[in-house]
N, C-alpha and C positions, 0 to 999 in steps of 0.2 A: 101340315102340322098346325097345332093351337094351342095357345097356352094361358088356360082361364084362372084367374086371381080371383077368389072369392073372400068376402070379408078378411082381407089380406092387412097385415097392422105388423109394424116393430116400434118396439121402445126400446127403451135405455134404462135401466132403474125404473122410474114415475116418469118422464120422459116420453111422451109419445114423440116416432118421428114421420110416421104416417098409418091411417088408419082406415076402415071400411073403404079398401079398393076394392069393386068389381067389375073388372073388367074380361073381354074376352079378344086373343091378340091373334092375330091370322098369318102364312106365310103368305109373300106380296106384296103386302103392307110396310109401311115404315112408322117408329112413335119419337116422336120427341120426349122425351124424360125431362121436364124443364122446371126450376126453381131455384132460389140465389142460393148462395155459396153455405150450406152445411145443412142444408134443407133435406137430406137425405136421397138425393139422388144416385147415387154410389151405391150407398146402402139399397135402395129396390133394385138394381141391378145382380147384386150380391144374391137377394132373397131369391129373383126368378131365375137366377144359375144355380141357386143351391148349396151354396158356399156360405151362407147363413141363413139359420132357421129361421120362419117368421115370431112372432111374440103370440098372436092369433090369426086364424084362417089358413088358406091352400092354397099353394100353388100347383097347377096338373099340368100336364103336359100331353096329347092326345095325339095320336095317329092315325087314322080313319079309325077314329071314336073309342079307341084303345088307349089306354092309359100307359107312360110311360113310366115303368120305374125309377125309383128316386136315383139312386148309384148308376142309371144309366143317361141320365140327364146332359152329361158333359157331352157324349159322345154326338150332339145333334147341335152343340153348340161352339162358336166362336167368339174370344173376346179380346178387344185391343182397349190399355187402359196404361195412365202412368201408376200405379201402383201393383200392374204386373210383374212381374219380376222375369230375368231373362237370365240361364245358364251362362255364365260369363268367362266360364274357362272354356267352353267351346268358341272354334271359330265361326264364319257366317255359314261357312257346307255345311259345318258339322252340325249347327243349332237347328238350321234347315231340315237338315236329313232327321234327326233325333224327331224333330215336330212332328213330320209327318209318319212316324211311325204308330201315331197315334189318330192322325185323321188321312181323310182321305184328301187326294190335293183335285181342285177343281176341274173339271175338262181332261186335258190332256197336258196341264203343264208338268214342268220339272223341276228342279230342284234349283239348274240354272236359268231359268224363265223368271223366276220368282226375284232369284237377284237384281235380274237387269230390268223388271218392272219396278222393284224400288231404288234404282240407278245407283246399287252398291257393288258393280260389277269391280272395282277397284281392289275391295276392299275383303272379298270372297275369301281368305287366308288369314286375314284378322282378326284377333281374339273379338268378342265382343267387349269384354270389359273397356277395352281400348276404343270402342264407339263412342260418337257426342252422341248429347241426347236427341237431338235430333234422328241421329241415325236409328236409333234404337228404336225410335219410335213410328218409325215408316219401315221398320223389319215389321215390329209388332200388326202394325195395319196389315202389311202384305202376309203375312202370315193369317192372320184373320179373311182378310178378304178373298185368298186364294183354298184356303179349307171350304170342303165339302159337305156344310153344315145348312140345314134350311134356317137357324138361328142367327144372325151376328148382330150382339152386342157394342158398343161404340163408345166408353166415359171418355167424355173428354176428348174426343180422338187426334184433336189439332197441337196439342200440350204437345210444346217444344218444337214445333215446326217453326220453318222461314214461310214467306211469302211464296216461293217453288212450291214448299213442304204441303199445304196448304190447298192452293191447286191441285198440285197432285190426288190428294185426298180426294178432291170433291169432284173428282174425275174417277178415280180406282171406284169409288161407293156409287155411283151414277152405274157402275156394271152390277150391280149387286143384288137388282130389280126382283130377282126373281124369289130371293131372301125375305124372310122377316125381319126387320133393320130397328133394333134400339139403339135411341141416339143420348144419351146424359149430357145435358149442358143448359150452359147460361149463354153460351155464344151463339146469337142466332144462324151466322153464316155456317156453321157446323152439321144444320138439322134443317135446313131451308127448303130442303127438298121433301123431308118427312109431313105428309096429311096429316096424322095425328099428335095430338100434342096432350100429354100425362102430367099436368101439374101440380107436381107435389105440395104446395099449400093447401090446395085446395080438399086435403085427405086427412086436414089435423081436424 
């Protein structure tokens, strides 16, 4: 899969928040999405899932050189982000099981695989609302990381982790190789591993 950005641009009102991207993004590869704190990195993550329109230019999405339709975009991707949102009257089975009714889960794992790699085996019968943020946030990963998508997306992915939470991470994504891996951040230790690096100033 590929997914080419051609004079790719959003604004805000008169507001540019980035403009003339053209890039072309590989599965294999990893990118850093990098620039300070409102620089719109968020926002090109949003544009290349689809979940907001660009201002100007394209985003495609290719499958041996076949175009992906727009409404089927999601289905090829992954995202772990603090402004995702997480069903909170479900417990951790049920938020699990609901997920994957929608993607496929990677290899051959399960539903209780997935717990016990984000070491919430505890906690399996607990609403989510009743999660810290932490915990919520190492479902979100594992949830992402364990989908069956040649995509995953990464904002921020450390937000709300401890020092475990953190390792953890940079171990789960280290299995991820075979992905295209977008990483949004300012923290370097997050995307250290990613070759490419997307710096959003450099697009106003």
């Amino acid at each position: 899969m590929e997914i080419i950005l051609e004079n790719l641009g959003k604004r805000y009102q008169r507001q540019w928040i980035f403009k003339n991207i053209n890039l072309e993004l590989s599965v294999g590869k990893s990118y850093a999405v990098t620039g300070p704190n409102g620089s719109g990195k968020s926002t090109l993550v949003k544009v290349l899932m689809g979940v907001t329109p660009p201002s100007i230019g394209h985003v495609k999405y290719l499958i041996d050189n076949n175009e992906v339709e727009e409404d089927s975009i999601y289905q090829y991707c992954s995202l772990a982000s603090p402004y995702l949102d997480l069903i909170e009257e479900f417990t951790l089975q049920e938020l699990i099981a609901f997920h994957f009714k929608f993607k496929k889960v990677k290899g051959d794992f399960k539903v209780q695989d997935i717990i016990e790699i984000a070491y919430l085996e505890k906690h399996k019968n607990k609403l989510i609302k009743n999660f810290s943020s932490g915990m919520k946030q190492r479902l979100k990963l594992a949830l992402a990381f364990y989908s069956d998508t040649p995509v995953l997306f990464l904002d921020e992915p450390t937000s709300n982790l401890d020092t475990k939470g953190i390792e953890w991470y940079l171990s789960q994504v280290s299995k991820c190789s075979e992905k295209m891996i977008i990483v949004a951040s300012n923290q370097s230790y997050e995307f250290e591993f990613c070759e490419n690096h997307i710096n959003i100033p450099k697009y106003i």
